[in-house]
C-alpha positions, -999 to 999 in steps of 0.1 A, spaced: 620 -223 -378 591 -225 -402 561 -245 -376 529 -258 -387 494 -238 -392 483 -241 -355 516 -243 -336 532 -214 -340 527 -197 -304 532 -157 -295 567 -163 -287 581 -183 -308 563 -152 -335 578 -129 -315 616 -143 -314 611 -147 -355 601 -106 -352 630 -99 -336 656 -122 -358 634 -109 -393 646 -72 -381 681 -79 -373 687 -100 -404 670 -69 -427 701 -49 -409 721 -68 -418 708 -74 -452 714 -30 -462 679 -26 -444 660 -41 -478 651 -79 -472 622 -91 -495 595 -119 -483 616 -148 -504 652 -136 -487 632 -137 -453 621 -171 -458 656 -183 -471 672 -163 -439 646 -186 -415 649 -218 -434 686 -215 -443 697 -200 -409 709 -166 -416 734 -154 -392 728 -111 -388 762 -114 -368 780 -124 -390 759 -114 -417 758 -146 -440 739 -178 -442 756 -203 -417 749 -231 -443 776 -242 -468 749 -253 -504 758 -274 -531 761 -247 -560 752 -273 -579 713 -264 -573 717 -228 -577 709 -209 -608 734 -203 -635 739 -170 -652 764 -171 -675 779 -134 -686 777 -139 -723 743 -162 -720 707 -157 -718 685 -155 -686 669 -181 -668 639 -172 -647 656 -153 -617 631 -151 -586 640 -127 -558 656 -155 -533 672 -180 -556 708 -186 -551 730 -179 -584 762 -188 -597 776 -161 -619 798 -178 -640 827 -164 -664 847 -192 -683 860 -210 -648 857 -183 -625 826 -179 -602 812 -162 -580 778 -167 -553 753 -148 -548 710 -140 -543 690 -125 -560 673 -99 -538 648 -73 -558 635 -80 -589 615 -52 -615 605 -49 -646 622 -30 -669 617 -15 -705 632 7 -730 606 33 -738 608 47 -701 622 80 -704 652 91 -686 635 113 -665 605 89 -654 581 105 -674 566 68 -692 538 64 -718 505 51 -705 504 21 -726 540 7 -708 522 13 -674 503 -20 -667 518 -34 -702 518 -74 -699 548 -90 -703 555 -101 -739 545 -136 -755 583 -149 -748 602 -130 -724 603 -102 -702 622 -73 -698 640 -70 -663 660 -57 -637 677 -80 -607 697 -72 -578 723 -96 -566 739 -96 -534 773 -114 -536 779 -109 -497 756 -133 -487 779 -160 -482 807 -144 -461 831 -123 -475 845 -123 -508 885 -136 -508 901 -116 -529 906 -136 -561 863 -131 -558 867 -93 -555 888 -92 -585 862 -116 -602 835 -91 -596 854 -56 -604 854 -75 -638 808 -78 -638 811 -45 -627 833 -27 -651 816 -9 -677 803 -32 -702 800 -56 -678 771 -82 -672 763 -64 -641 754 -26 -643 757 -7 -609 750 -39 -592 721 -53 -611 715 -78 -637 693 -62 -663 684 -90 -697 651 -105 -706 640 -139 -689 612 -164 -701 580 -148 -694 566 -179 -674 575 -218 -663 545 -237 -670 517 -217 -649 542 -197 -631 547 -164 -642 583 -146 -642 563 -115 -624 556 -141 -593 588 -138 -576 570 -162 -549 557 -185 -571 587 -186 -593 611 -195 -562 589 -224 -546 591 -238 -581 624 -235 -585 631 -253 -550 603 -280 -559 622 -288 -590 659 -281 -597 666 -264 -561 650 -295 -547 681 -307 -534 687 -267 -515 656 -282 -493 672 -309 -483 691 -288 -459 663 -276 -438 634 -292 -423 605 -289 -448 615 -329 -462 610 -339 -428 574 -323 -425 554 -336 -458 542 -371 -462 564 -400 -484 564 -394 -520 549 -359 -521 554 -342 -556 567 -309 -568 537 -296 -571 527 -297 -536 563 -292 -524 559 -257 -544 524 -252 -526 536 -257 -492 568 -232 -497 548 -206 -515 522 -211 -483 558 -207 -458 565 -179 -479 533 -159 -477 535 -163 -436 568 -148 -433 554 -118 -455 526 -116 -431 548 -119 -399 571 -94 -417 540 -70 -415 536 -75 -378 572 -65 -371 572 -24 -357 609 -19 -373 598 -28 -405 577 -12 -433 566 -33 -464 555 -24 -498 543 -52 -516 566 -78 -504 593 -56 -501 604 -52 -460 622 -22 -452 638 -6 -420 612 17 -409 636 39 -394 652 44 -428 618 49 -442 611 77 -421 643 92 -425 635 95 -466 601 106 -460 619 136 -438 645 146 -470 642 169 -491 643 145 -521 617 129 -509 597 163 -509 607 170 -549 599 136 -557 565 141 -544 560 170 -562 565 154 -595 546 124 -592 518 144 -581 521 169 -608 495 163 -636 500 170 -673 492 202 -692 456 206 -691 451 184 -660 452 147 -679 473 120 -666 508 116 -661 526 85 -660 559 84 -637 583 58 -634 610 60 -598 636 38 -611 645 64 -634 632 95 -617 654 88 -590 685 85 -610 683 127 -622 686 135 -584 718 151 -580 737 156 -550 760 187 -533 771 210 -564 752 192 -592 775 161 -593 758 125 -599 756 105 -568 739 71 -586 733 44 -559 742 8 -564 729 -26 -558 708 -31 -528 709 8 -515 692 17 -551 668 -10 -549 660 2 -511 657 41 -524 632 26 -545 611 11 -521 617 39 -498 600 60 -525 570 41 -530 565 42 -491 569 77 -488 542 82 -516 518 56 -509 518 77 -467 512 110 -486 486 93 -506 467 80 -478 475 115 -459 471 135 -491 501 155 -484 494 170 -526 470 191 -543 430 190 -533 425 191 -567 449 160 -578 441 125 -577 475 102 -572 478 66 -575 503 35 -583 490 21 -617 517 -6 -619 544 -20 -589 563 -37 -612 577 -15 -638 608 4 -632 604 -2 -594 563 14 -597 548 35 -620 523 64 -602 497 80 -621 485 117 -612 454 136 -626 436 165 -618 403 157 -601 376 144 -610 388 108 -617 371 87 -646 345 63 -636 365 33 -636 387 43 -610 361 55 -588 357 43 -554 392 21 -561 421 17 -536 444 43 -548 474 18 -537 460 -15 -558 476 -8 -595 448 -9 -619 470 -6 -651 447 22 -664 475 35 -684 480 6 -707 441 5 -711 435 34 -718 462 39 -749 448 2 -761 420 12 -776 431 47 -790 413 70 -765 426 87 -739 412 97 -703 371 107 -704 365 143 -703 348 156 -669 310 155 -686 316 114 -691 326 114 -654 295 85 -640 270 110 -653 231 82 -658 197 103 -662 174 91 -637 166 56 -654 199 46 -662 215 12 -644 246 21 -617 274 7 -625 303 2 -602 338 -12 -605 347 -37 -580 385 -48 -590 406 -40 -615 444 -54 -626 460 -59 -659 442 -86 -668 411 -87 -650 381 -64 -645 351 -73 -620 320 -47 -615 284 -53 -608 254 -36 -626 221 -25 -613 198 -28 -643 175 0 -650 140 -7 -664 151 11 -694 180 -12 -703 161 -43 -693 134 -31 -723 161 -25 -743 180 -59 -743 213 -36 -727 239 -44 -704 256 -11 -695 292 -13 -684 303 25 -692 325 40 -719 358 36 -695 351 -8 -691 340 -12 -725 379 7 -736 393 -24 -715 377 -49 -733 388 -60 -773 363 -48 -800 341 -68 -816 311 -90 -806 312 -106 -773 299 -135 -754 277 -135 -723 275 -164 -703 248 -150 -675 236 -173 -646 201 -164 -621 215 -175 -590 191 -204 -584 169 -204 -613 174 -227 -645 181 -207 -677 175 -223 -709 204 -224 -734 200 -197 -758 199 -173 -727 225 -186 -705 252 -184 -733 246 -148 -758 262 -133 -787 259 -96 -779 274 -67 -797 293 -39 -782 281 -3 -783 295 31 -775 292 21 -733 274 -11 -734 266 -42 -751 233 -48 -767 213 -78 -782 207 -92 -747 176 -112 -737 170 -105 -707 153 -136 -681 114 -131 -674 127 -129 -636 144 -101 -635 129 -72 -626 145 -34 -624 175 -25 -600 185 -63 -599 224 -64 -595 247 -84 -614 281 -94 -610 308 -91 -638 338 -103 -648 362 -106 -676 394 -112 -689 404 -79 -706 424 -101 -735 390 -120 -737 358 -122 -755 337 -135 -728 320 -117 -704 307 -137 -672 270 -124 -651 254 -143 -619 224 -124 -600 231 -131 -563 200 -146 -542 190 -131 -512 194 -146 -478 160 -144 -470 132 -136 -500 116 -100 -489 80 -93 -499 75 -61 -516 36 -48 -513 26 -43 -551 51 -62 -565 53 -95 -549 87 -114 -536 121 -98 -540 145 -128 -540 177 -119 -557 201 -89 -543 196 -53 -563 195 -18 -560 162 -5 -540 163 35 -556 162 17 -593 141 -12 -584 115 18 -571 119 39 -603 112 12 -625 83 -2 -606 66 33 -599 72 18 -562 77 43 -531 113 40 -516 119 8 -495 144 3 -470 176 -12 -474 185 -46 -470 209 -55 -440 247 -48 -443 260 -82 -462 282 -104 -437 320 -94 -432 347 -115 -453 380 -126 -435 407 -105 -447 424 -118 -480 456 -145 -472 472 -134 -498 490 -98 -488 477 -70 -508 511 -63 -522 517 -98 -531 514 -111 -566 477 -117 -574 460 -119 -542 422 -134 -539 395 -109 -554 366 -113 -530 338 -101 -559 351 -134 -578 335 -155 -552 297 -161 -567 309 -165 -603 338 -189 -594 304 -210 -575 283 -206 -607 310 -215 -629 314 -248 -607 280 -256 -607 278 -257 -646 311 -272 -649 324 -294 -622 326 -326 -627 296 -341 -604 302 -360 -573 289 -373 -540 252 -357 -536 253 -333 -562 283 -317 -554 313 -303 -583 346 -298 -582 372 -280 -610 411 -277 -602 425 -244 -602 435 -251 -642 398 -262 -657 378 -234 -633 401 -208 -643 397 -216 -683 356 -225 -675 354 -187 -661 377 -168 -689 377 -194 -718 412 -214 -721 422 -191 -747 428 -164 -719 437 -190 -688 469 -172 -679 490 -174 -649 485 -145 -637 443 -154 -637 454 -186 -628 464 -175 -594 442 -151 -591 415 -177 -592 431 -201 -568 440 -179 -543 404 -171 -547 389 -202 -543 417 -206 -513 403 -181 -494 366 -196 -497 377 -228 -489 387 -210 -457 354 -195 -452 336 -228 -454 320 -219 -490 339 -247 -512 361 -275 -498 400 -274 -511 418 -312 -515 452 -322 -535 447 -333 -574 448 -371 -578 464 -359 -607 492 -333 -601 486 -301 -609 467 -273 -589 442 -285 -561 409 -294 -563 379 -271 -552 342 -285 -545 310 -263 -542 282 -285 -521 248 -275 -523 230 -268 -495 208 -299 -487 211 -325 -456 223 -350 -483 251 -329 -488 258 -321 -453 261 -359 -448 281 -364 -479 306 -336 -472 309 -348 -438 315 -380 -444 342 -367 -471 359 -346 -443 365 -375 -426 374 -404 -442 339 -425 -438 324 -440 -469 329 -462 -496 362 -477 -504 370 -453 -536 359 -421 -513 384 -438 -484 411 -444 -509 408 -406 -525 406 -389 -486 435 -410 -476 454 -384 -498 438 -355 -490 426 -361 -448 457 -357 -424 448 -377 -397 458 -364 -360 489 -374 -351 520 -371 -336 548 -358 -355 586 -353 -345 600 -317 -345 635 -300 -360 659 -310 -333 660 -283 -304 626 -274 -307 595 -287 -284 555 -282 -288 539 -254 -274 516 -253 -244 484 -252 -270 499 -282 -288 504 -301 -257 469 -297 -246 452 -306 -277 471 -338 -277 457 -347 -243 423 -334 -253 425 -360 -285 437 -393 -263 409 -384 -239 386 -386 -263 400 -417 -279 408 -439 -254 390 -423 -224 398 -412 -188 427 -442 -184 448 -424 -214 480 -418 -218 478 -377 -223 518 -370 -223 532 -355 -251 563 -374 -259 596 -351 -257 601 -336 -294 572 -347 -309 538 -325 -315 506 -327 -320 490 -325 -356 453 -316 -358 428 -334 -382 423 -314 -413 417 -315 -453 451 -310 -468 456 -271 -476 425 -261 -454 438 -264 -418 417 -268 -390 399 -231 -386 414 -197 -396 454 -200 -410 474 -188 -382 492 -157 -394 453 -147 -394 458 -146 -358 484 -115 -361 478 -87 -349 488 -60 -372 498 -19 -361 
């Protein structure tokens, strides 16, 4: 059922809406992005409520009840296995999980946002055993024995520690994890749906990974369109069961704990995996759930909270947020107002991690009288992103701090960051720096780093952009130029972005107008709630890096795979997975915009991304790239990378849509003129011409509307 980028019509959307609802039903009303993808590609009967395929067990995942874990993504097929006896089943939830979380919930900040340890992680999986019919009754017996107590299965789930990543694939990626898995050992699982039929001869793992991780991240988006289902993160649950939590009276209690700060009004760190297990039921006895119903309480929970977040159904005086989805099922941090600068301004429902930064360093939460208080001269600092690995902010410099040789990033960002001195790597969007200032040893202060020499060319209230790795030493600048330079009377051009009220302060200057509104982004392709989605203030510095980098090509132009840009922006010493993907999906979304230009790796690995500069040369050469003109070793490289409009056959049963059919005719017509032949033939479609990975204009789950 899964279609290509442009042919997915409203109905054929709409009959995947209403299958998608009946198979989360089905599925005990909890169906996460990678089970809805394995429900579509291996047919999924709600009816009869199991997959309508009979797999080779051969390509699922063994877990062995004495052994240790494999990686275990939500939607892999397992084998539990027990001497001779086995038994079938899918993963379907997957947390993290970790000793030190208190019975009660209550966790210490440094577990929330934690990172996963150098070797494994800590975790919790759900397995549903029903997926493949019903169980015969030697299987029942089978699984009474998992479940018994001291059993490999506790209450339905699977709790061990698994490798903390597969090459660049983190554990925590349940997306990424599964298309890996089915681009290597579960390769032959694929075999038995469509996806072979769709990529070119002799593609390799690594794209056959891309392309399900890219089928994957559709369904989550279609998922989101769907009005009987609710997701958190990639988690789709029945609304109506949802609602029906939000109206209980546990829900009510649970929301006045989370949102309960502690004594004295500092943070409090509350984990609902284990919150949820204290509720009693009639007359004080323990009701625990099992399996897929406690999995769904838990996602029911973080529904309910993240609605009376965004109603603020709690305290005025209480500030509530997630700080980590993975842990325990989410961790939610609760404080009493006013928040400390570095959460300011954030979306309350993007974890942060604050609580593992701020018990890293030794200090706790700032005191009120640190809360974003600058005297009139001081530069504005604001925080753009923030996960567990990655901070970005930009910095208006203040005339004092640009005398001083200072770059202030506030008490709270300088806690995220290790001690010691650091290097900045700073870039004038535009203008040549020489060496000694484009690369800086600077030393960290209370709430800044000093030693900096500033350029000539900047002048007070310029804004930078900042990013760094919080494991990291490095710390990466760029000025942003201004669409059009603006004259300033008494000063003289104003070409890079800044703030106005300090650039007027420093100068002596009365106040000037504000620039125009910056132009609107697309919305991130990459789901909020999904595992490292694309950070939109990344997008100059990823360009800067590329242009001091990348490898030079046709008329000036560079280009970095995902791997080598990620480890020139953060240093390879800190080139995770988890920045990794960050930085691709990135780069993926820019490529969409029209800033950089994505192709396939001659190599293998992660694609290839290409910054142009702006000059007709360029234009020409980029053209030219796009399609397929040029000399032989440009023709030869494109070949890979340009799919060429053509006609390709569909799964059996299906035909093109009415869009698909009239592009077709629109392409002979303008190939072979009026005499052409502009009949679709019967169950073939059109393909457009595109870069591999780009598309032809906006992906089409853009197209979604969304309630």
């Amino acid at each position: 059922m899964l279609l290509g980028v442009d042919e997915v019509p409203h109905e054929t959307r709409a009959d995947i809406v209403r299958h998608l609802e009946r198979v989360v039903q089905a599925r005990g009303g909890l169906l996460h992005a990678c089970s809805a993808f394995n429900a579509l590609y291996f047919g999924y009967d709600p009816d009869l409520r199991r997959y309508t395929i009979e797999p080779d067990p051969a390509f699922f995942l063994e877990v062995r009840a004495s052994g240790t874990l494999p990686v275990l993504p939500t939607g892999a097929f397992v084998r539990l296995t027990r001497g001779a006896r086995e038994l079938w089943g899918e993963i379907v939830s997957a947390f993290g999980r970790r000793e030190g979380v208190e019975q009660d919930g209550w966790t210490a900040a440094a577990l929330s946002g934690a990172p996963a340890a150098t070797d494994v992680d800590e975790q919790r999986l759900t397995i549903d055993t029903n997926v493949f019919g019903p169980l015969s009754a030697d299987e029942a017996v089978e699984l009474g024995r998992w479940l018994r107590p001291g059993g490999a299965l506790k209450r339905g789930h699977l709790v061990g520690a698994v490798p903390t990543a597969v090459a660049d694939v983190s554990s925590r990626d349940q997306i990424g994890s599964l298309a890996a898995f089915l681009a290597g050992a579960g390769r032959g699982l694929l075999e038995l749906g469509p996806l072979p039929l769709w990529l070119d001869d002799g593609a390799d793992a690594d794209m056959v990974a891309r392309a399900v991780r890219a089928a994957i991240l559709c369904v989550a988006d279609i998922m989101a369109s769907a009005s009987m289902i609710r997701m958190w993160g990639d988690y789709g649950r029945l609304a109506s069961a949802a609602r029906a939590y939000a109206d209980s009276d546990q829900a009510r209690q649970l929301l006045a704990m989370v949102s309960r700060p502690a004594p004295g009004g500092a943070a409090r760190y509350s984990a609902l995996w284990p919150l949820l297990e204290t509720f009693t039921g009639d007359g004080g006895r323990s009701e625990p759930l099992t399996g897929i119903a406690e999995a769904a309480l838990v996602v029911d929970a973080n529904i309910m909270l993240a609605d009376a977040v965004t109603s603020r159904q709690y305290g005025n005086d209480v500030d509530v947020r997630v700080d980590d989805r993975w842990l325990e099922g989410g961790v939610w941090r609760s404080q009493r107002l006013p928040v400390p600068t570095l959460l300011r301004g954030l979306d309350p429902l993007t974890p942060a991690g604050i609580g593992f930064a701020e018990s890293a360093t030794g200090h706790g939460t700032e005191s009120p009288g640190m809360m974003g208080a600058r005297d009139a001269q001081g530069s504005q600092v604001n925080v753009e992103h923030i996960d567990d690995e990655l901070i970005v902010f930009s910095v208006a410099l203040s005339a004092a701090d640009l005398s001083a040789g200072r770059l202030m990033l506030t008490h709270s960002i300088r806690k995220l960051l290790p001690t010691g001195a650091m290097i900045l790597r700073l870039h004038h969007d535009g203008a040549s720096l020489p060496d000694e200032v484009a690369v800086q040893r600077v030393l960290p202060s209370h709430s800044s780093v000093v030693g900096v020499t500033w350029p000539h060319s900047m002048y007070p209230g310029l804004r930078l952009t900042i990013a760094a790795a919080r494991a990291g030493r490095r710390l990466i600048a760029t000025s942003v130029r201004l669409p059009e330079t603006v004259v300033v009377d008494g000063f003289g051009p104003v070409e890079w972005e800044c703030d106005w009220e300090l650039f007027a302060q420093g100068l002596n200057l009365p106040s000037l107008p504000r620039l125009p509104v910056r132009q609107e982004r697309w919305p991130p392709s990459v789901p909020r709630g999904s595992w490292r989605p694309a950070v939109a203030a990344l997008e100059h510095l990823v360009i800067e890096a590329l242009k001091r980098d990348g490898v030079v090509g046709l008329a000036g132009s560079r280009a970095l795979d995902g791997r080598r840009l990620t480890a020139s922006l953060f240093g390879p010493d800190v080139a995770t997975p988890a920045l990794l993907w960050t930085v691709i999906h990135t780069c993926e979304d820019m490529a969409v915009l029209g800033k950089l230009t994505q192709t396939a790796s001659l190599e293998g690995g992660p694609d290839v991304f290409t910054w142009w500069p702006d000059t007709p040369q360029a234009w020409e050469a980029r053209a030219a790239a796009a399609w397929g003109d040029g000399t032989d070793l440009l023709h030869e490289a494109m070949n890979r990378h340009w799919v060429r409009p053509r006609e390709r056959r569909l799964p059996r049963g299906q035909q093109a849509s009415p869009e698909s059919q009239k592009a077709y005719a629109r392409w002979r017509l303008a190939v072979e003129g009026l005499g052409a032949d502009t009949e679709l033939p019967i169950g073939m479609t059109f393909v457009h011409g595109h870069l591999r990975g780009t598309g032809p204009g906006k992906p089409w789950h853009r197209h979604i509307s969304h309630p």
